[in-house]
C-alpha positions as CSV (number, residue, x, y, z in Angstrom):
1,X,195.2,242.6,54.6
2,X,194.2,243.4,58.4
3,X,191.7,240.8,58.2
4,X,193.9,238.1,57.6
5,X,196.4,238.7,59.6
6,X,193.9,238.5,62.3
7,X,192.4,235.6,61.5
8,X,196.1,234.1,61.6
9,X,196.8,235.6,65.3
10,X,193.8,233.6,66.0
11,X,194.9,230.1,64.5
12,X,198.1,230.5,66.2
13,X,196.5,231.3,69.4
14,X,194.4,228.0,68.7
15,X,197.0,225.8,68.3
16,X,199.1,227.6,71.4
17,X,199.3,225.3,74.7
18,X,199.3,221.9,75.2
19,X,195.8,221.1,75.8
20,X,194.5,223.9,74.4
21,X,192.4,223.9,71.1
22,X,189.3,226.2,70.1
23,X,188.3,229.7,68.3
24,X,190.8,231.5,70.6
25,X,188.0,234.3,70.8
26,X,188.6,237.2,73.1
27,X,186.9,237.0,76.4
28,X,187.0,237.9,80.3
29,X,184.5,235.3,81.4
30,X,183.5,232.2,79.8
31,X,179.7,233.8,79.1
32,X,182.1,235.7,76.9
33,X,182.8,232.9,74.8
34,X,180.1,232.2,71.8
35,X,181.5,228.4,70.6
36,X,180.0,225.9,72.1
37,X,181.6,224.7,74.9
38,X,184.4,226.5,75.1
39,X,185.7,228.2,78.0
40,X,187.7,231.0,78.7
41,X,191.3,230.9,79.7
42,X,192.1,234.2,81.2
43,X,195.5,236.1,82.4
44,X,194.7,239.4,84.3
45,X,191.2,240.2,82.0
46,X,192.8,239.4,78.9
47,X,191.7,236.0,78.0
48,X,190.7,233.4,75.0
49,X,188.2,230.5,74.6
50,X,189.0,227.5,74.2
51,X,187.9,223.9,74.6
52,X,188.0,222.5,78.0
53,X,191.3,221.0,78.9
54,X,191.9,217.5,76.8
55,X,188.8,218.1,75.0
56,X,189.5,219.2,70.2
57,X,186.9,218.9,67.5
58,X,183.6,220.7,66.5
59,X,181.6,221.4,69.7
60,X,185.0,220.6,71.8
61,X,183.4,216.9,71.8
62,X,186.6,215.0,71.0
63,X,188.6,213.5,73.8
64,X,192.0,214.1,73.0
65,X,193.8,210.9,73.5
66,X,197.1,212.0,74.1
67,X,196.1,213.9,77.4
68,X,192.9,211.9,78.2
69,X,191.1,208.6,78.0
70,X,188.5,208.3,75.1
71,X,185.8,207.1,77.5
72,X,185.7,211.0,78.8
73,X,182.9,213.1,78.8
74,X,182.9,216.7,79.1
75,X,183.7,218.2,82.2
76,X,181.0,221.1,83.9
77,X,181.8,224.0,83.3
78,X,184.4,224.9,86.1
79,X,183.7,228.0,88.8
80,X,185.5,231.4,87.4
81,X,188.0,231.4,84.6
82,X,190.9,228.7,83.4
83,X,194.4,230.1,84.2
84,X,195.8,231.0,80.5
85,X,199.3,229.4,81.8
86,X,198.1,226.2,82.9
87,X,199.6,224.2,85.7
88,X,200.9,220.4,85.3
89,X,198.1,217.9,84.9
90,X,197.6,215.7,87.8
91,X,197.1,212.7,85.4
92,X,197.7,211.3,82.1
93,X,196.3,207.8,80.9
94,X,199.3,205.9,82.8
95,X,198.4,207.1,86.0
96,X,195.1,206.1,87.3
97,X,194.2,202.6,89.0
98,X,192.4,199.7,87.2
99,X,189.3,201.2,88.0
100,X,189.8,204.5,87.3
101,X,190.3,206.4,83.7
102,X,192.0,210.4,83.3
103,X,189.6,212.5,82.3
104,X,189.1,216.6,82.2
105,X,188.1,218.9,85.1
106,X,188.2,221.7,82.5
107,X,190.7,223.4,83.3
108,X,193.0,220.5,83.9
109,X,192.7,216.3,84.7
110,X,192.3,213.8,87.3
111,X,191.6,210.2,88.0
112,X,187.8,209.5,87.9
113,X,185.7,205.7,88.1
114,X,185.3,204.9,85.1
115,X,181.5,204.9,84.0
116,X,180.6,201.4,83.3
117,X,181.5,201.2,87.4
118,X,179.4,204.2,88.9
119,X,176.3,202.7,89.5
120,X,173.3,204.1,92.1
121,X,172.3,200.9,93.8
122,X,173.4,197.3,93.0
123,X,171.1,196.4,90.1
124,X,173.0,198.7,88.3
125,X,176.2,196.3,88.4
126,X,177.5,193.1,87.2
127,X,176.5,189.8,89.0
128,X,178.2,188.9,92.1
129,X,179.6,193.0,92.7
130,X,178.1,195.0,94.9
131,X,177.1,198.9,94.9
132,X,179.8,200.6,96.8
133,X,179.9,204.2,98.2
134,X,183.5,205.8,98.2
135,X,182.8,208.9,98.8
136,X,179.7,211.2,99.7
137,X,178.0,211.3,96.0
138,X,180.3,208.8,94.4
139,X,179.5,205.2,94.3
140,X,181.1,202.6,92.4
141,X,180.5,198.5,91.2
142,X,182.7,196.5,93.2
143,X,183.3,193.1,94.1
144,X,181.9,191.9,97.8
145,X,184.4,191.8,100.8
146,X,187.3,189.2,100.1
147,X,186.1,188.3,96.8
148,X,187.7,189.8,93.1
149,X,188.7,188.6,89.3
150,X,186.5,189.4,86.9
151,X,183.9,188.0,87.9
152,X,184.3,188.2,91.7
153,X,183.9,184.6,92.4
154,X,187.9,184.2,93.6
155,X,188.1,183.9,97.5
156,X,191.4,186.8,98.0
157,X,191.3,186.9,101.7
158,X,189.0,184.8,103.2
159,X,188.4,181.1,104.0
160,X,187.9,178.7,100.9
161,X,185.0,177.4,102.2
162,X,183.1,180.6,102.7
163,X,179.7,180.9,100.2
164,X,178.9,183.6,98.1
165,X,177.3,186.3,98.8
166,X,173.8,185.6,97.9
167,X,171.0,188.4,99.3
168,X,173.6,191.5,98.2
169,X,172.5,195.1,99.3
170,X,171.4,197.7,97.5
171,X,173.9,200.2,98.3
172,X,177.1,199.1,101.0
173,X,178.1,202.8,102.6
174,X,180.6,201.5,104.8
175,X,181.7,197.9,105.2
176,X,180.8,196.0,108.9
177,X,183.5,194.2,110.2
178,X,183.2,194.5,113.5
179,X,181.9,190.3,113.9
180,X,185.1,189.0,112.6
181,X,188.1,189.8,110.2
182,X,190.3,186.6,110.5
183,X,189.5,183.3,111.8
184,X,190.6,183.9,114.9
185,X,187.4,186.4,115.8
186,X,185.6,183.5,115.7
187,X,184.3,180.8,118.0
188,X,185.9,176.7,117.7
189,X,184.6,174.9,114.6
190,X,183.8,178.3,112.9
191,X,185.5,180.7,109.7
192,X,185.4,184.5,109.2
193,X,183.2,185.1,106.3
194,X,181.4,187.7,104.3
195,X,177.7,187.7,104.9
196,X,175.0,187.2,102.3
197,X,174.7,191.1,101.9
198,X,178.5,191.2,101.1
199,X,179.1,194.8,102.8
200,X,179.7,192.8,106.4
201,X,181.2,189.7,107.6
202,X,180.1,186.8,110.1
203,X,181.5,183.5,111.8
204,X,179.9,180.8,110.3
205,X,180.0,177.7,111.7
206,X,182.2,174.3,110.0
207,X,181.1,170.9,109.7
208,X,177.9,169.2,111.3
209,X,176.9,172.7,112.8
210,X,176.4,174.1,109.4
211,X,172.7,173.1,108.7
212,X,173.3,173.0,104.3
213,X,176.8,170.6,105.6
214,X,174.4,168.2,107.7
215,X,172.0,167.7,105.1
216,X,174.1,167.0,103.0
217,X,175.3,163.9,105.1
218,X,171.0,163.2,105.8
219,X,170.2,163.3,102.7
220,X,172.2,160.2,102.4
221,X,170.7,158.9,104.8
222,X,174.0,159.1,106.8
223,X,175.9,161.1,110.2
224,X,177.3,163.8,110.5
225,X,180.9,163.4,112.0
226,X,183.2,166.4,112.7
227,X,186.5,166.2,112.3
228,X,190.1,167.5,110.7
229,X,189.3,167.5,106.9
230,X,189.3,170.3,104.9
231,X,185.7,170.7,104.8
232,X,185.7,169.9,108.6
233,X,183.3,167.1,108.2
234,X,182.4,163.7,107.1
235,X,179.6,162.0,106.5
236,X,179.2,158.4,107.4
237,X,176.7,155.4,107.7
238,X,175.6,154.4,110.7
239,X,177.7,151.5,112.4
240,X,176.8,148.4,110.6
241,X,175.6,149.7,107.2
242,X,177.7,150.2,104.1
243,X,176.7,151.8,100.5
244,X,176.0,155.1,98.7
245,X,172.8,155.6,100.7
246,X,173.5,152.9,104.1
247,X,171.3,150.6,102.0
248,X,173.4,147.3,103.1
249,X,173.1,146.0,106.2
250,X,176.3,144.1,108.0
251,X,174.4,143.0,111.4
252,X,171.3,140.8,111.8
253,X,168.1,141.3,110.1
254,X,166.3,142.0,112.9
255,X,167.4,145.0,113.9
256,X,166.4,148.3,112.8
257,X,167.7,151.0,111.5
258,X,168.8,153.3,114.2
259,X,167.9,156.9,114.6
260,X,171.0,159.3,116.1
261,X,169.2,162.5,117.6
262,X,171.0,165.7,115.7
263,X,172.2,163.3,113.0
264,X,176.1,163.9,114.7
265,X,177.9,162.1,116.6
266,X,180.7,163.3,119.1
267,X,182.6,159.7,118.9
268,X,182.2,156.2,117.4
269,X,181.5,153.6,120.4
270,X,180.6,150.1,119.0
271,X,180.9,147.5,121.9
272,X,180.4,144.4,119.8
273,X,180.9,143.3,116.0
274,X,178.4,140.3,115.5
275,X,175.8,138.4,117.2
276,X,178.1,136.2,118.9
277,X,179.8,139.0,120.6
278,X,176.6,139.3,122.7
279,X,175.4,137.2,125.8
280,X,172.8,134.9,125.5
281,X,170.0,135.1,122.6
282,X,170.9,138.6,122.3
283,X,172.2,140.4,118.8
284,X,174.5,143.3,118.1
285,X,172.9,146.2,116.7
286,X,173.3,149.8,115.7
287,X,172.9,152.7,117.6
288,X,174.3,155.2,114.8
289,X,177.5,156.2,116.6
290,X,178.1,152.6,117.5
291,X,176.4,149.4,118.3
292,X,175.4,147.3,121.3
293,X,173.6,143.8,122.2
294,X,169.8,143.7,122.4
295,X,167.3,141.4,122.7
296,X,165.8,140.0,119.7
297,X,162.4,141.4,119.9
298,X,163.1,144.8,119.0
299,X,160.6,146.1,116.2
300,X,161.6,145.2,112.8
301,X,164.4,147.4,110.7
302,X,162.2,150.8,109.9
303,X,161.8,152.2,106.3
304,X,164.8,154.3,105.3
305,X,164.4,157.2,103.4
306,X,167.1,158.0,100.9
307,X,167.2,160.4,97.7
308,X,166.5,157.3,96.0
309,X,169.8,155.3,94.3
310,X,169.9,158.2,91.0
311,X,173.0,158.8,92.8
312,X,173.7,155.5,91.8
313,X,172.5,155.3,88.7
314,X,174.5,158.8,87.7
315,X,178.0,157.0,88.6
316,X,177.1,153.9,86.7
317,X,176.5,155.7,83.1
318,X,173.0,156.5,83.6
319,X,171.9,152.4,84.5
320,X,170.6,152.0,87.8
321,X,172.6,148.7,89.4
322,X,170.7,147.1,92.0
323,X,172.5,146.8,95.0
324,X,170.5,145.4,97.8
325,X,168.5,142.5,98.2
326,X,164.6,142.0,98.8
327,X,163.6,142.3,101.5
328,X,165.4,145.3,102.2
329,X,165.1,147.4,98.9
330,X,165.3,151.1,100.0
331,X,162.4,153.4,99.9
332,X,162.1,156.1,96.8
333,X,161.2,159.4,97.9
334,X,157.8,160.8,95.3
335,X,159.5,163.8,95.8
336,X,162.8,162.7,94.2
337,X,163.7,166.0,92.1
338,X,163.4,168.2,95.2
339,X,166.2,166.5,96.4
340,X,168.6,165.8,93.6
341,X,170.5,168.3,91.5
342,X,173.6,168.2,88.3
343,X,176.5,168.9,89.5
344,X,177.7,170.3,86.4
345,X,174.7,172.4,86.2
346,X,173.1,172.9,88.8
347,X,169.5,174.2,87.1
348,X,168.7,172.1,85.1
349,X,165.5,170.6,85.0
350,X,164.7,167.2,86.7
351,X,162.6,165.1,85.7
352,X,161.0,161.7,87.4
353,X,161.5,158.1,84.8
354,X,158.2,156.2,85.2
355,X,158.3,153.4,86.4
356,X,161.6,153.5,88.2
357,X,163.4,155.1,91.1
358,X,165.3,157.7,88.8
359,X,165.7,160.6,86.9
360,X,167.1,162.3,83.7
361,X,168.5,166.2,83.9
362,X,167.4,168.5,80.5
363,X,169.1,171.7,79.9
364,X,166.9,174.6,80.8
365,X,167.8,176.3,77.9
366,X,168.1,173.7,75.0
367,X,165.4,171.2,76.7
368,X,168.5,168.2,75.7
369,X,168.8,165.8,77.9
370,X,172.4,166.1,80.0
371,X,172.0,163.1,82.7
372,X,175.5,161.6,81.1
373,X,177.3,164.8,81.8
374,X,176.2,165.7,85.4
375,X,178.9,163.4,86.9
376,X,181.7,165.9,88.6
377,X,185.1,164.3,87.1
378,X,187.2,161.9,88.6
379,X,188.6,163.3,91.8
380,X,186.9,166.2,91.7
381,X,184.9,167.4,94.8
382,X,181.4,167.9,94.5
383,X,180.7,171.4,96.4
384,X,177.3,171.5,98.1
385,X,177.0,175.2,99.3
386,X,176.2,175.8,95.9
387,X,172.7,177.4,94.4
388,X,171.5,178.2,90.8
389,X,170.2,181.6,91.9
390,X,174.4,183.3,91.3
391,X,172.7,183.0,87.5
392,X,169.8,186.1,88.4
393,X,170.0,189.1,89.6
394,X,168.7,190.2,92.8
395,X,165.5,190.2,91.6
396,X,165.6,186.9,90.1
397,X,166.1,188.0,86.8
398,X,168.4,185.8,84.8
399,X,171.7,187.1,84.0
400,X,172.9,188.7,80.6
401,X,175.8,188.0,78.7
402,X,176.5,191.5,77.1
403,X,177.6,191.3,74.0
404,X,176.5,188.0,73.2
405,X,172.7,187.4,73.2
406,X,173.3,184.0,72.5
407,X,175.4,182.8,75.9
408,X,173.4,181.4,78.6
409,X,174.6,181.5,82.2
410,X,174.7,178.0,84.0
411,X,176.5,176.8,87.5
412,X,178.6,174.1,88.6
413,X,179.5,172.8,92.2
414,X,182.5,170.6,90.7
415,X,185.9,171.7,93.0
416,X,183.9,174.6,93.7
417,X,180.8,176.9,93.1
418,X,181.4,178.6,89.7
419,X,179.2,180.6,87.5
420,X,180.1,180.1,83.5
421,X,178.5,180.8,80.0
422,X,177.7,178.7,76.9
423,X,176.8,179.6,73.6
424,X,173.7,178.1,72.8
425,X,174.8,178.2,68.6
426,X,178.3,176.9,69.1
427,X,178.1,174.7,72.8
428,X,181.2,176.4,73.1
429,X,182.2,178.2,76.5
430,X,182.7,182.0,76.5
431,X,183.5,184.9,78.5
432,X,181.2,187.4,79.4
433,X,182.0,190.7,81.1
């Protein structure tokens, strides 16, 4: 009879408090208490065991959902005894940030990161976040300065024209902004950015004295003109030639094409418009930033060098369209496919078509052949700060879509530089976290 109506004190006493569940075993100490992982809740030397606060089940394993998120894991075992009356919580599941989950201390709860964010040095996080210390042994994934969504490629409070982050560090202890924190740290013709390491920021400079902006204009064979756009620079043929690459000349044949040194020009200066503008036998020619009468023995019109007319060829459904007339067809680089990328995916594979100045694009993953579907859409800006390598990690391993073996990361530079994923069975887009 004595027996059971111990063993009931003892279910009651398991079942007593909010929180508390476990053997409800005598005990002073929790070295007292012989169930696994249960600790003891003590009142003047007079305590029970019990599993840690939030924590039911065989083994006190179970998260308690009511009291704590089901992501927990068990708390270490806290210094000296649990009070047997214990105080409020600090947290329940509705009260932590986005990144944080409510989870035991033992003897009560608090706000932790949750654990797909901890991470020890960047590789341990999510392409395009960064390894961020918050607090002397805590260190959490987090999106680089001025960057967030979930996949921390929107610009929150920084220029639109800033890059990504692209050489991130292992581990940001404490973010550097002592360069700049709004534009107007910065010098004329410059924006506050993040840095490639995204734990700092720098002034980087706009328009023709950003070196990937200017060759971006060269590469067309064209100047580089600053001025009031959005991207704070245009890029222009030389006075007197007109096309996609300056392939047309408007002046006389005899004169060459001009060379501009820095490929900028400060202003546009022509001083006459045609041959009889000039005195004498003289002709009007270009000097890049404008033209002026010369005499007709300059050297014949040199060679130009442009990325060859696939540009061309890509906005005319893939057929090339001759546009100049011997004898001034333009050259075509050998090294065309160094040059040349899809817009719409910017890694995949180029490859030369014998026999002609032009290429075709292949997926790198399926090996089809995409050269119809690199054209950005109508109206849509092509954005040339833009690289393939926001696909690998910092070791140049290519990204994984977890959860779905099958998607394959690939990026665009159409409106702006964006990683996305396909699924290789479907062609379909999906999200990847």
């Amino acid at each position: 009879m004595y027996k059971y109506s111990y063993i009931l004190v003892l279910c009651l006493l398991a079942g007593s408090g909010e929180g508390k569940t476990g053997s409800g075993d005598i005990c002073s100490a929790t070295d007292e208490c012989t169930e696994e992982n249960e600790i003891c809740y003590d009142n003047d030397g007079n305590g029970n065991c019990y599993c840690p606060y939030g924590f039911k089940g065989d083994e006190c394993k179970e998260p308690d959902t009511s009291l704590i998120n089901d992501k927990c894991e068990l708390p270490a075992e806290p210094e000296g005894n649990c009070p047997e009356n214990l105080p409020t919580p600090e947290c329940s599941n509705e009260d932590c940030e986005d990144h944080e989950i409510c989870c035991s201390t033992g003897c009560g709860t608090q706000c932790i990161i949750k654990p797909e964010l901890k991470c020890t040095t960047t590789d341990d996080c999510k392409a395009n976040q960064v390894c961020f210390q918050i607090d002397v042994e805590e260190y959490m994934c987090t999106c680089s300065l001025g960057f967030g969504g979930e996949d921390c490629m929107e610009r929150k409070d920084i220029d639109e024209r800033c890059p990504l982050p692209n050489d991130i560090i292992d581990v940001c202890e404490s973010p550097n902004t002592e360069e700049c924190t709004e534009p107007g740290d910065c010098p004329s013709k410059h924006i506050c950015c993040v840095a490639p390491d995204a734990c700092s920021t720098t002034c980087l400079p706009l328009g023709c004295e950003n070196a990937v902006e200017l060759k971006t204009c060269t590469d067309q064979n064209k100047l580089c003109i600053n001025d009031d756009s959005n991207d704070g620079f245009s890029c222009l043929c030389p006075q007197g030639y007109v096309g996609t690459m300056c392939e047309t000349a408007l002046l006389d044949e005899q004169c060459e094409f001009p060379e501009v040194t820095g490929d900028t020009c400060l202003e546009l200066n022509p001083t006459c418009a045609e041959n009889k503008d000039c005195e004498g036998d003289n002709i009007c020619c270009s000097t890049g930033c404008g033209t002026q009468c010369v005499p007709p023995d300059s050297p014949p019109r040199k060679t130009l060098d442009p990325m060859l007319l696939a540009i061309l060829a890509m906005s005319n459904g893939g057929r090339q369209t001759p546009v100049v007339s011997p004898p001034y067809a333009p050259y075509c680089p050998p090294n065309l496919c160094s040059q040349l990328v899809c817009p719409k995916n910017v890694g995949a594979r180029c490859q030369p078509i014998p026999g002609q100045c032009d290429v075709h694009f292949y997926d790198q993953y399926t090996n089809q052949m995409i050269t119809q579907y690199c054209r950005c859409d109508g109206g849509v800006q092509e954005y040339s700060s833009c690289f393939a390598n926001i696909c690998s990690d910092i070791y140049g391993r290519p990204l994984v879509c977890r959860g779905n073996p099958n998607a394959r990361c690939r990026v665009t530079r159409c409106g702006s530089c964006m990683a996305y994923w396909i699924d290789e069975r479907t062609g379909q887009r999906v999200q990847c976290n």
